[in-house]
PDB file of N, H, CA, C and O in Angstrom:
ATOM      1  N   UNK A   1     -19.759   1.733  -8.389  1.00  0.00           N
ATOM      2  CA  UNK A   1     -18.631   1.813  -7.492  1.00  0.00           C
ATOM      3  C   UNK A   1     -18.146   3.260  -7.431  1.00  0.00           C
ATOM      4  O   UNK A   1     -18.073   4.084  -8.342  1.00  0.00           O
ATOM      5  N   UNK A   2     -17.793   3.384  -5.982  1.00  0.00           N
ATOM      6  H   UNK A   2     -17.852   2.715  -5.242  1.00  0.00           H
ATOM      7  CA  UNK A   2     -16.932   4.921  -6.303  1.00  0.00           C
ATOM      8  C   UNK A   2     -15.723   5.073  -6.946  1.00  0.00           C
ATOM      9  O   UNK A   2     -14.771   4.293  -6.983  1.00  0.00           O
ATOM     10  N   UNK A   3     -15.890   6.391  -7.558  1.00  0.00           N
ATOM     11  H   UNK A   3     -16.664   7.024  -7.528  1.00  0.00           H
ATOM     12  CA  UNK A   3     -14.630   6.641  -8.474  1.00  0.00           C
ATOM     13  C   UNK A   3     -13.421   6.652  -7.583  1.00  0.00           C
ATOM     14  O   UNK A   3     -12.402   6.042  -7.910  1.00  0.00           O
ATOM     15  N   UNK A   4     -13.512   7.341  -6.454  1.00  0.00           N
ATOM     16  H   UNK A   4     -14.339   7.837  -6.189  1.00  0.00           H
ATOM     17  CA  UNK A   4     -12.105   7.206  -5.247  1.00  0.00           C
ATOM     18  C   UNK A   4     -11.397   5.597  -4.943  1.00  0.00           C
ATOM     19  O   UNK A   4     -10.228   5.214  -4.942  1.00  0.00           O
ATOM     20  N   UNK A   5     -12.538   4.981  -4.727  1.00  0.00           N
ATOM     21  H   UNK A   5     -13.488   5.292  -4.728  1.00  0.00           H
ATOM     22  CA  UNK A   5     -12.431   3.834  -4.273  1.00  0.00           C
ATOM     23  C   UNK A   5     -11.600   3.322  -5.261  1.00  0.00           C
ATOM     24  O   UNK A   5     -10.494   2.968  -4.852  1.00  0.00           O
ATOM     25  N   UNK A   6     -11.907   3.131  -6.899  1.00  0.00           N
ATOM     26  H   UNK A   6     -12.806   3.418  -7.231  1.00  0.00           H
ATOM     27  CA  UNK A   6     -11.428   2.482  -8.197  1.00  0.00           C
ATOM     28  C   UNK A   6     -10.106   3.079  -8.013  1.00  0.00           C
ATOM     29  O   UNK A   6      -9.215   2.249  -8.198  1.00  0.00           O
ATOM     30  N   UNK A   7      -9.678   4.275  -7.701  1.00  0.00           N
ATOM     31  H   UNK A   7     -10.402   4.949  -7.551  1.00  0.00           H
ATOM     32  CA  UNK A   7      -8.611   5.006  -8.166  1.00  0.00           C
ATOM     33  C   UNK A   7      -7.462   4.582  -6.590  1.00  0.00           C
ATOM     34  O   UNK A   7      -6.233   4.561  -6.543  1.00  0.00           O
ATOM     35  N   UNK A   8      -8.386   4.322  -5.585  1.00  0.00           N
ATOM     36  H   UNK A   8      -9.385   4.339  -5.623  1.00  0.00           H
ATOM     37  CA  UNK A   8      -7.462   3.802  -4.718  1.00  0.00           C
ATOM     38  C   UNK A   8      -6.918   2.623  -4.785  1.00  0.00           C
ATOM     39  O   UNK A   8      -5.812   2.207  -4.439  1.00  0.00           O
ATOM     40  N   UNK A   9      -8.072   1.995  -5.404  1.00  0.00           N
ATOM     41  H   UNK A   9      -8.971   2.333  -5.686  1.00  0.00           H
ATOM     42  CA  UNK A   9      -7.309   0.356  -5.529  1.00  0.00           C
ATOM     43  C   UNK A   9      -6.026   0.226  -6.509  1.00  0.00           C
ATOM     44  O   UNK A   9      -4.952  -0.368  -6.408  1.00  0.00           O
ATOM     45  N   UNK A  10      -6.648   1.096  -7.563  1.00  0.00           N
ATOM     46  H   UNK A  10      -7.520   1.578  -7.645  1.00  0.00           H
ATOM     47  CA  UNK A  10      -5.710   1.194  -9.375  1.00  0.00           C
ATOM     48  C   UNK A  10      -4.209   2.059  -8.099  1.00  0.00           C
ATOM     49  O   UNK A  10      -3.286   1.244  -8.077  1.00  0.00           O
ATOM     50  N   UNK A  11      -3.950   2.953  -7.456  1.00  0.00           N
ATOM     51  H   UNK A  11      -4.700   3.615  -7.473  1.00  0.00           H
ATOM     52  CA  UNK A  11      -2.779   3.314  -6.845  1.00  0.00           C
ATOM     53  C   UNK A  11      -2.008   2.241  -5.915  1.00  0.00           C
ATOM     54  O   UNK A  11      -0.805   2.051  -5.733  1.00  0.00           O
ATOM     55  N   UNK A  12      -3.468   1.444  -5.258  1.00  0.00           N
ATOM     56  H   UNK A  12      -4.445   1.598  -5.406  1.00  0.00           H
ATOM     57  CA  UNK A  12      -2.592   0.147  -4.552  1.00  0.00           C
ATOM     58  C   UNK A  12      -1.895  -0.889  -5.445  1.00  0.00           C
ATOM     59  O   UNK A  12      -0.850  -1.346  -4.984  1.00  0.00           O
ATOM     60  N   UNK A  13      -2.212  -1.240  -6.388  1.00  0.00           N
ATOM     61  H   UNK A  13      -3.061  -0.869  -6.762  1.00  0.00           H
ATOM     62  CA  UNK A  13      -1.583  -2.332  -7.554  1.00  0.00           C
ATOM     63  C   UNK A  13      -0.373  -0.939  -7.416  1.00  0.00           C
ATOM     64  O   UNK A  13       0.321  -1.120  -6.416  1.00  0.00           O
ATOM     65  N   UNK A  14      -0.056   0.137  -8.048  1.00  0.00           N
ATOM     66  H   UNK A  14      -0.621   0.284  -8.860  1.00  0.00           H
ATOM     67  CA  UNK A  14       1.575   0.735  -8.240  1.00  0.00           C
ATOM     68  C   UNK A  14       2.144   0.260  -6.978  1.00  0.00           C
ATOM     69  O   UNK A  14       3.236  -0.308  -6.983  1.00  0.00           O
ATOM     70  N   UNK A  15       1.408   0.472  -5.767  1.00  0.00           N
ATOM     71  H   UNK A  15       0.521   0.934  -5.763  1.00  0.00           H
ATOM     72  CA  UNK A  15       2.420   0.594  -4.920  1.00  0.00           C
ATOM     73  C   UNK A  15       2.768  -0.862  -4.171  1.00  0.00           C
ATOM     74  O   UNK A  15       3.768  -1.039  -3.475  1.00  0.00           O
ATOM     75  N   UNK A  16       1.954  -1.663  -4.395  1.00  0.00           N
ATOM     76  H   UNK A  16       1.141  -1.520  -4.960  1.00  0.00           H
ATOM     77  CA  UNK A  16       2.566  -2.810  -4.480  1.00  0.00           C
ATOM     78  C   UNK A  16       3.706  -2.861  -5.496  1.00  0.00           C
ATOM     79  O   UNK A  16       4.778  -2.690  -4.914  1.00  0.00           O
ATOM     80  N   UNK A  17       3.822  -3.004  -6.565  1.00  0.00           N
ATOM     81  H   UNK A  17       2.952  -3.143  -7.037  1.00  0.00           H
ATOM     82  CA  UNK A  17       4.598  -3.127  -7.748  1.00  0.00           C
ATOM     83  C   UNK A  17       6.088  -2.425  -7.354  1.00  0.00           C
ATOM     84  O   UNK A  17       7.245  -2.838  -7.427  1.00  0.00           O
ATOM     85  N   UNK A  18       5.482  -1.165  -6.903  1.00  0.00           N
ATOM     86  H   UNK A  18       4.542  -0.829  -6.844  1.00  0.00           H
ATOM     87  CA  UNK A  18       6.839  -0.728  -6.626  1.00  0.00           C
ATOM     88  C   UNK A  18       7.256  -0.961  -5.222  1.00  0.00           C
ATOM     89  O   UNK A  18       8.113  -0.261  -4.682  1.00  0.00           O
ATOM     90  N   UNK A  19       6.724  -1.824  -4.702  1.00  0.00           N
ATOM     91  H   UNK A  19       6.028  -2.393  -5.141  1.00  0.00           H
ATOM     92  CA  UNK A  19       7.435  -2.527  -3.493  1.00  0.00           C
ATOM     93  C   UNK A  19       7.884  -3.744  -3.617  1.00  0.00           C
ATOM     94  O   UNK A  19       8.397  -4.297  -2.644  1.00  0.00           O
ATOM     95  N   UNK A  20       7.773  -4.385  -4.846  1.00  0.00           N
ATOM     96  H   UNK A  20       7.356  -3.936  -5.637  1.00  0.00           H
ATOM     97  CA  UNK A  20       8.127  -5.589  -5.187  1.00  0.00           C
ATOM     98  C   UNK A  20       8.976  -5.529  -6.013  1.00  0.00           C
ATOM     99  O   UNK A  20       9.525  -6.583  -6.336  1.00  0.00           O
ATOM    100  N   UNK A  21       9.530  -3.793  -6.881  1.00  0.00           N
ATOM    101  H   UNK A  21       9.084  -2.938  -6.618  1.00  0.00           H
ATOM    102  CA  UNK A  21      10.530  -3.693  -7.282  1.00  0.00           C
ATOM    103  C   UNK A  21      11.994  -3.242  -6.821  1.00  0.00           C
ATOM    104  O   UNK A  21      13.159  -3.555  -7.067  1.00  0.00           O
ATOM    105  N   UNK A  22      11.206  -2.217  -5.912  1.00  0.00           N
ATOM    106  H   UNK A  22      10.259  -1.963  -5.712  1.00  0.00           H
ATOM    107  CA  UNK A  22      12.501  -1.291  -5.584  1.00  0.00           C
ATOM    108  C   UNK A  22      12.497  -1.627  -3.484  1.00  0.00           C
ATOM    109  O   UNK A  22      13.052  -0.938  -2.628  1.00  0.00           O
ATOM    110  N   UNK A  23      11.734  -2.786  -3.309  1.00  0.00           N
ATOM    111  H   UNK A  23      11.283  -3.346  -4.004  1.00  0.00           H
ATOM    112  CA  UNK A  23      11.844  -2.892  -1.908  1.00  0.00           C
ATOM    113  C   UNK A  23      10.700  -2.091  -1.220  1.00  0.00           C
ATOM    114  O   UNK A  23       9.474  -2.127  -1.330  1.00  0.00           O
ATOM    115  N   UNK A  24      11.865  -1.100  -0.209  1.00  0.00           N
ATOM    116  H   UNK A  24      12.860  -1.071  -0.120  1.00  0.00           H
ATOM    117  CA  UNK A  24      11.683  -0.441   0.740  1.00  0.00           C
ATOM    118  C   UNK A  24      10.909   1.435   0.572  1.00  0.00           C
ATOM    119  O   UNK A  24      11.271   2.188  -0.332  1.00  0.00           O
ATOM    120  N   UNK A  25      10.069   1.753   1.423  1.00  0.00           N
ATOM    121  H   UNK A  25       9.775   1.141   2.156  1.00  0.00           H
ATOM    122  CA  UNK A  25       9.388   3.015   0.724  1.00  0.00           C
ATOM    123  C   UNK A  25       8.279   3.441   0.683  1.00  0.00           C
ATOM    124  O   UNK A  25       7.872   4.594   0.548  1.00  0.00           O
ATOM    125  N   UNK A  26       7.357   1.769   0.894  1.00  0.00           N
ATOM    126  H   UNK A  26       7.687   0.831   1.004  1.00  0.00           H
ATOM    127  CA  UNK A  26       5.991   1.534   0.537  1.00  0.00           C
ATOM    128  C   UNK A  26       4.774   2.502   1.609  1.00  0.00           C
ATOM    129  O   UNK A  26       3.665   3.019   1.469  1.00  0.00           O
ATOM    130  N   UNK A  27       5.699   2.348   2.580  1.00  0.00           N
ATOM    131  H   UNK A  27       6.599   1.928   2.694  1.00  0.00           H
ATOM    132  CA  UNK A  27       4.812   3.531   3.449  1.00  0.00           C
ATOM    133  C   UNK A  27       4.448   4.832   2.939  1.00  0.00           C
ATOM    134  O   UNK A  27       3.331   5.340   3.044  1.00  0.00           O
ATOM    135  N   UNK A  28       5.772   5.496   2.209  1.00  0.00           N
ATOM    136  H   UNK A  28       6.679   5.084   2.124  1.00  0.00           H
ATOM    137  CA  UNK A  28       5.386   6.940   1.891  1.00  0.00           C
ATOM    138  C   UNK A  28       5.003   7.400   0.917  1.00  0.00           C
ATOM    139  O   UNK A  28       5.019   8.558   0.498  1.00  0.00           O
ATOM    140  N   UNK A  29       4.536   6.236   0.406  1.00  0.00           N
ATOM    141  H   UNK A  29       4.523   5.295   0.747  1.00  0.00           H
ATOM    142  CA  UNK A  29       3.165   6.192  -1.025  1.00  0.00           C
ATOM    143  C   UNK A  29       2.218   5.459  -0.442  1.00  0.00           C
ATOM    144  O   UNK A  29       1.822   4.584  -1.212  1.00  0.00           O
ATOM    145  N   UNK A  30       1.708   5.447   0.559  1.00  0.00           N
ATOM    146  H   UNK A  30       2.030   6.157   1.185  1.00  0.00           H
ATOM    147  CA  UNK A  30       0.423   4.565   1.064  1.00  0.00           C
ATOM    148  C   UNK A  30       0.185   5.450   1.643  1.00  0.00           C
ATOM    149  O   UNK A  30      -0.688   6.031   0.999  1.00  0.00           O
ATOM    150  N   UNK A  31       0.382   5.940   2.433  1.00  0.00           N
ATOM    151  H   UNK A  31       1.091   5.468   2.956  1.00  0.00           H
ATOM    152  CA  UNK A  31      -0.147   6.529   3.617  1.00  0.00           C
ATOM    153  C   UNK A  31      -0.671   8.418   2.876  1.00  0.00           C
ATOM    154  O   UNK A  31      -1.550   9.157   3.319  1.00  0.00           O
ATOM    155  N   UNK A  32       0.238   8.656   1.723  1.00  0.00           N
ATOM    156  H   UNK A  32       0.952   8.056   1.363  1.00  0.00           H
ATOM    157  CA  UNK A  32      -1.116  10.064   1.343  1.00  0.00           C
ATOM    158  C   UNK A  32      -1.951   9.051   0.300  1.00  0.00           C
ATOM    159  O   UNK A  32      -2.720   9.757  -0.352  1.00  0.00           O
ATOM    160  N   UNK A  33      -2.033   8.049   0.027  1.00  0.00           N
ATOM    161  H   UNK A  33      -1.408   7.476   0.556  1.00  0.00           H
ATOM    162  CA  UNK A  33      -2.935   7.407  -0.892  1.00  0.00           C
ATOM    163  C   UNK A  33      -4.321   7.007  -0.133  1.00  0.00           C
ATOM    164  O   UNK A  33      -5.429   7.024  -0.670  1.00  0.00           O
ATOM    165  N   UNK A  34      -3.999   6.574   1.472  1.00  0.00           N
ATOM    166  H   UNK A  34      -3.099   6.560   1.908  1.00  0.00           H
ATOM    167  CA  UNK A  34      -5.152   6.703   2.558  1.00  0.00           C
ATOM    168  C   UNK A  34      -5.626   7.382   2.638  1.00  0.00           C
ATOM    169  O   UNK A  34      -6.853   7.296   2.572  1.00  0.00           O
ATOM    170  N   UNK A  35      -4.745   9.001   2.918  1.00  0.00           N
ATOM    171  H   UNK A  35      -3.749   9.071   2.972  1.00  0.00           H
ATOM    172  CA  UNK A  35      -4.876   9.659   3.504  1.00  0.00           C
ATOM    173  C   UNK A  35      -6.096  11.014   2.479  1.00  0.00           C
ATOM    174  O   UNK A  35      -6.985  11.780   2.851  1.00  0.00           O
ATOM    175  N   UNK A  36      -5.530  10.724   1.254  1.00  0.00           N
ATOM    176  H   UNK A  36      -4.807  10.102   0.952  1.00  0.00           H
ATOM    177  CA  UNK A  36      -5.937  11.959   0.385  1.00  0.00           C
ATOM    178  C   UNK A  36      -6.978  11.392  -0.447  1.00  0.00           C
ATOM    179  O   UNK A  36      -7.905  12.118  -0.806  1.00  0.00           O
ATOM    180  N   UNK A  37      -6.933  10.280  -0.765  1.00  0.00           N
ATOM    181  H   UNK A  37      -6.180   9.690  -0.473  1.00  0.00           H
ATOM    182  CA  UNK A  37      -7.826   9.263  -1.676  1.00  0.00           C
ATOM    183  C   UNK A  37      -8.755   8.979  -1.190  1.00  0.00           C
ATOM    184  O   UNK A  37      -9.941   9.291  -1.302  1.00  0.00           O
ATOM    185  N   UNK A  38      -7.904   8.013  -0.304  1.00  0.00           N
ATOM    186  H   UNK A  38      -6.941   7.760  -0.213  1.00  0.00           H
ATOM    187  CA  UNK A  38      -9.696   6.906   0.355  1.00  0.00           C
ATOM    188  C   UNK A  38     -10.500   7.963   1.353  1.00  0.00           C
ATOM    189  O   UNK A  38     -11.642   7.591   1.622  1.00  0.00           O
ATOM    190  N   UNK A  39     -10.121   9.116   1.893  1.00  0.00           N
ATOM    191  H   UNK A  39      -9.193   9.418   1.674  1.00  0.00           H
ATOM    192  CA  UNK A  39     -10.221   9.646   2.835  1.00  0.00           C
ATOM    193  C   UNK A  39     -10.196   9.261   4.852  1.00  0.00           C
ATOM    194  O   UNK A  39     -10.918   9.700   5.747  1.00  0.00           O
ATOM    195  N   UNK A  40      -9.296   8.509   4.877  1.00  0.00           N
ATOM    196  H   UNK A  40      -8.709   8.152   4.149  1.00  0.00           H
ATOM    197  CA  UNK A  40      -8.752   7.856   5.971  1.00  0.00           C
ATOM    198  C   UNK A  40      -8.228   8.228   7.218  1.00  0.00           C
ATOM    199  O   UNK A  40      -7.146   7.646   7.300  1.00  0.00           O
ATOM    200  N   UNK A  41      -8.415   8.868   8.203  1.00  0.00           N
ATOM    201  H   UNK A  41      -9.293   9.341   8.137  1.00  0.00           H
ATOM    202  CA  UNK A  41      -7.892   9.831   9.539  1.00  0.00           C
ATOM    203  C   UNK A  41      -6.136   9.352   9.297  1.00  0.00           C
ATOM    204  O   UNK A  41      -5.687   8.211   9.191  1.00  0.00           O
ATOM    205  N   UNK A  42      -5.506  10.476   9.266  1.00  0.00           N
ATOM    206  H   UNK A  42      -5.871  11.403   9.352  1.00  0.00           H
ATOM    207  CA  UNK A  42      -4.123  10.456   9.014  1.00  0.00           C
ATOM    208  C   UNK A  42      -3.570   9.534  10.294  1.00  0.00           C
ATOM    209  O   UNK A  42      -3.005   8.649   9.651  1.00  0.00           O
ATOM    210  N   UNK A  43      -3.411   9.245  11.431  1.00  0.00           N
ATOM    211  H   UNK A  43      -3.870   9.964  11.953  1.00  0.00           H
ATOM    212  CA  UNK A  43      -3.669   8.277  12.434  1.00  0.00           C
ATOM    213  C   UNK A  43      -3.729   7.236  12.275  1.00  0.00           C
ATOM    214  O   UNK A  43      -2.791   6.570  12.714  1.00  0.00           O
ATOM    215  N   UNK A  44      -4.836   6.538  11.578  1.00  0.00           N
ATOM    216  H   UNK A  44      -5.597   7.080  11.221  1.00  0.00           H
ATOM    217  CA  UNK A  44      -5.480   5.503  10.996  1.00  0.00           C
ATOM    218  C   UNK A  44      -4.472   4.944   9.976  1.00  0.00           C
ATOM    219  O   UNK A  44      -4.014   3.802   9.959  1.00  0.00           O
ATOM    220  N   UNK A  45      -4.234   5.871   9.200  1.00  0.00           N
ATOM    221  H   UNK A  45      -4.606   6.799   9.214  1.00  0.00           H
ATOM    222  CA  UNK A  45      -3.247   5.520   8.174  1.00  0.00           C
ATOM    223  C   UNK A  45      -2.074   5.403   8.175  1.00  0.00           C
ATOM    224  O   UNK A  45      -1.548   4.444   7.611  1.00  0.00           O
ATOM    225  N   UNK A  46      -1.503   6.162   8.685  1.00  0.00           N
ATOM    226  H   UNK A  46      -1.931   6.941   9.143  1.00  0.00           H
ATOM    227  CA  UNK A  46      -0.329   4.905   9.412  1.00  0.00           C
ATOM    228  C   UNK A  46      -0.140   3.610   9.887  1.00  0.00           C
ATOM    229  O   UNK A  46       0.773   2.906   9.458  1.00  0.00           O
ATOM    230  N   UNK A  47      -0.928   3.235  10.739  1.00  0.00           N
ATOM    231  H   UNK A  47      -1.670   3.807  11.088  1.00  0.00           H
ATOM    232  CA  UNK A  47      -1.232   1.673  11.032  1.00  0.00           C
ATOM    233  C   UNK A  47      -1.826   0.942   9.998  1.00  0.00           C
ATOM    234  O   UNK A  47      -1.650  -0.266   9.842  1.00  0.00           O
ATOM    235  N   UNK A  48      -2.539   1.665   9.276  1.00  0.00           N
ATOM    236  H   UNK A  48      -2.682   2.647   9.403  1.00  0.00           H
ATOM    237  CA  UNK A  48      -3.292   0.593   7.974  1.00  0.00           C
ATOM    238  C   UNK A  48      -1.534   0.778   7.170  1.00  0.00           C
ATOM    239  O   UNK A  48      -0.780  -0.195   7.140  1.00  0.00           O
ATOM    240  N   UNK A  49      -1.258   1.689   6.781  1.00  0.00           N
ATOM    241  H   UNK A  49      -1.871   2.479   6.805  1.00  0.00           H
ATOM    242  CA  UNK A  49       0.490   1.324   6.036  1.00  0.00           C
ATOM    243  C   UNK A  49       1.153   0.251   6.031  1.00  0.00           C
ATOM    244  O   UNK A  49       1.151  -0.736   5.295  1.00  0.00           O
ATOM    245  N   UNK A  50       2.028   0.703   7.411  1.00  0.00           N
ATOM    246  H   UNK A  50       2.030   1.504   8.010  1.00  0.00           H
ATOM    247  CA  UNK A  50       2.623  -0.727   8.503  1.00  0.00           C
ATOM    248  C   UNK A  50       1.868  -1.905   7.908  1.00  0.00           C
ATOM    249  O   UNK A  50       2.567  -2.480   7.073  1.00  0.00           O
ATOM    250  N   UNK A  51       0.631  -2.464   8.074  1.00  0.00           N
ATOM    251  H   UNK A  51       0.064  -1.997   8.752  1.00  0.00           H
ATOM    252  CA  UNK A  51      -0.054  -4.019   8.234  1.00  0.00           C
ATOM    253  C   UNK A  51      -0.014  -3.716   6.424  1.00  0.00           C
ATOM    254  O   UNK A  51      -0.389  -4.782   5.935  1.00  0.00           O
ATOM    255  N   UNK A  52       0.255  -2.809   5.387  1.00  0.00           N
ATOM    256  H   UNK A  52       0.559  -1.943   5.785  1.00  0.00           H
ATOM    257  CA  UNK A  52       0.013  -3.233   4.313  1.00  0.00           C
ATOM    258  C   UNK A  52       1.550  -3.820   3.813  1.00  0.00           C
ATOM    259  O   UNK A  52       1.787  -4.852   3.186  1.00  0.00           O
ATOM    260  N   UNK A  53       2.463  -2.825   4.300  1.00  0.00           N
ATOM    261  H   UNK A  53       2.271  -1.986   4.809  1.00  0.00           H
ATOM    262  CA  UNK A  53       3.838  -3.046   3.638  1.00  0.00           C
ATOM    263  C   UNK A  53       4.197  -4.561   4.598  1.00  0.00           C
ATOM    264  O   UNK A  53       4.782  -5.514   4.082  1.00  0.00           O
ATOM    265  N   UNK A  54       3.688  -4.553   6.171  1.00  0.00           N
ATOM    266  H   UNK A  54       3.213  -3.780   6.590  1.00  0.00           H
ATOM    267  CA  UNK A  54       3.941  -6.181   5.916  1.00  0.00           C
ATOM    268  C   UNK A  54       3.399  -7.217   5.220  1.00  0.00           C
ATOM    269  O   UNK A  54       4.018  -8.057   4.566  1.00  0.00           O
ATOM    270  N   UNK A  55       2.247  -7.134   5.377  1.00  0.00           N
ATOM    271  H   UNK A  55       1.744  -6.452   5.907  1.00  0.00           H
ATOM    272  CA  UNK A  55       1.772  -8.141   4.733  1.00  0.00           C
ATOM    273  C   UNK A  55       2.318  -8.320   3.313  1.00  0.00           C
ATOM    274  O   UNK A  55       2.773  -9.432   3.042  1.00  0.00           O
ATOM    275  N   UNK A  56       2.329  -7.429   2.431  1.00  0.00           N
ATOM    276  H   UNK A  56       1.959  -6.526   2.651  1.00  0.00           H
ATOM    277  CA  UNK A  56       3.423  -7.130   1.064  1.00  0.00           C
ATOM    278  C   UNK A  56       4.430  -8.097   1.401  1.00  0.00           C
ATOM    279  O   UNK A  56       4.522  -9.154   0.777  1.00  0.00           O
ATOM    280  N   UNK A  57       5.373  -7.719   2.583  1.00  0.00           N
ATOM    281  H   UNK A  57       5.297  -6.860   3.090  1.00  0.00           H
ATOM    282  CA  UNK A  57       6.613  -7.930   2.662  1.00  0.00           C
ATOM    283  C   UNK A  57       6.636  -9.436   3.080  1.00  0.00           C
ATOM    284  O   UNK A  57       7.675 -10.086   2.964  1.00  0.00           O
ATOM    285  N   UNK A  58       5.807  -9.833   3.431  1.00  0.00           N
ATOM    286  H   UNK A  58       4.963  -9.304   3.526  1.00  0.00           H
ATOM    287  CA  UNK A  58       5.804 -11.419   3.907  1.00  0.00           C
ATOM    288  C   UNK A  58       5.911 -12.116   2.602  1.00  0.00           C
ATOM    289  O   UNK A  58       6.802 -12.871   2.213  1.00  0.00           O
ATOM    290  N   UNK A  59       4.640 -11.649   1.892  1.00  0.00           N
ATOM    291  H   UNK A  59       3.916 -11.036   2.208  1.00  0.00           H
ATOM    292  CA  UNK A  59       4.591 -12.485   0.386  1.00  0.00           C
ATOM    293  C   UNK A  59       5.137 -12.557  -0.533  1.00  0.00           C
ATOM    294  O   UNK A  59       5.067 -13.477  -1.348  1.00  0.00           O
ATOM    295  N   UNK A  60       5.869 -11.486  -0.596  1.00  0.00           N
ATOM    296  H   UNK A  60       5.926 -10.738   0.066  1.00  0.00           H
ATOM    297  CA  UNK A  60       7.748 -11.303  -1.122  1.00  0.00           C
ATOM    298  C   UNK A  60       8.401 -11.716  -1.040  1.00  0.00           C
ATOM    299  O   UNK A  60       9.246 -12.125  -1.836  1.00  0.00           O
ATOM    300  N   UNK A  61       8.196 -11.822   0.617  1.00  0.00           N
ATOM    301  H   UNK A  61       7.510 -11.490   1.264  1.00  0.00           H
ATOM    302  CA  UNK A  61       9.325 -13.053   1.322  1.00  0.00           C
ATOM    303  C   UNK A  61       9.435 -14.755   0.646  1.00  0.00           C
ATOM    304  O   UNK A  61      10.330 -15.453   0.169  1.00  0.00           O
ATOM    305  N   UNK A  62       8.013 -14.897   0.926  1.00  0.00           N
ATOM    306  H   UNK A  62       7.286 -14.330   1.313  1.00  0.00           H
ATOM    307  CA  UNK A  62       7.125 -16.435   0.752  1.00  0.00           C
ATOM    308  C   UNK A  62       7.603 -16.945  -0.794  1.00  0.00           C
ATOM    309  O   UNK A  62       7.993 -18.088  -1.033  1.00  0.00           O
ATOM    310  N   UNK A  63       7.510 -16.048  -1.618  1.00  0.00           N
ATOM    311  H   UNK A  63       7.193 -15.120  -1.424  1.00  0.00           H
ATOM    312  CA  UNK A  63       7.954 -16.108  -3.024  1.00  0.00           C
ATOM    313  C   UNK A  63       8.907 -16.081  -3.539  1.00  0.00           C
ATOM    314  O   UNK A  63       8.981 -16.534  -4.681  1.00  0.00           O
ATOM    315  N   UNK A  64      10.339 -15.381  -2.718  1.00  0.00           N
ATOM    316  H   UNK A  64      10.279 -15.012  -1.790  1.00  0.00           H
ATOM    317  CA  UNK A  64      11.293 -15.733  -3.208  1.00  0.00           C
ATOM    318  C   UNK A  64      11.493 -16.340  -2.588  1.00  0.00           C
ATOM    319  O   UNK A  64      12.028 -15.544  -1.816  1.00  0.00           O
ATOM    320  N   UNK A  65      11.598 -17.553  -1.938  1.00  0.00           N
ATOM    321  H   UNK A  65      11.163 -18.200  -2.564  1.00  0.00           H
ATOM    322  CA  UNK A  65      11.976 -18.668  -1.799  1.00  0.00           C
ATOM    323  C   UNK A  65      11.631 -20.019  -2.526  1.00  0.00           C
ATOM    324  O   UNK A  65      11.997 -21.192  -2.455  1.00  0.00           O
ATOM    325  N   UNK A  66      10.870 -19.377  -3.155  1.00  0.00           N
ATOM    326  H   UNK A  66      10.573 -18.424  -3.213  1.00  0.00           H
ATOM    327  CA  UNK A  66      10.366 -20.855  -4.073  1.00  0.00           C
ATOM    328  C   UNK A  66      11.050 -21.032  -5.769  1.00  0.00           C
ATOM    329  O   UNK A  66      10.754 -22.010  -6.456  1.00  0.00           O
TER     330      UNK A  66
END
């Protein structure tokens, strides 16, 4: 496996975590983690952000309600 790849995923678990702690934010730790890590067109990464912090934010949602 690539080492970028391992180290992008190991940064996505923080930044989940810290979107499940402190909320709101998750974009502006995703998007240089696309951008500088995975190597991702800065463009690109913005919209991959957005669909990550929702999807995050749904299952946050989904969970505290139970």
């Amino acid at each position: 496996m690539d080492l970028y790849l391992i180290l992008g995923l190991n940064l996505s678990e923080l930044i989940g975590l810290s979107l499940g702690l402190i909320g709101g934010g998750g974009s502006n730790i995703t998007v240089p983690v696309l951008v500088y890590v995975l190597g991702v067109e800065a463009h690109e990464a913005v919209g991959m952000s957005l669909a990550v912090v929702r999807g995050t934010s749904l299952v946050g949602s989904f969970a505290g309600t139970l």
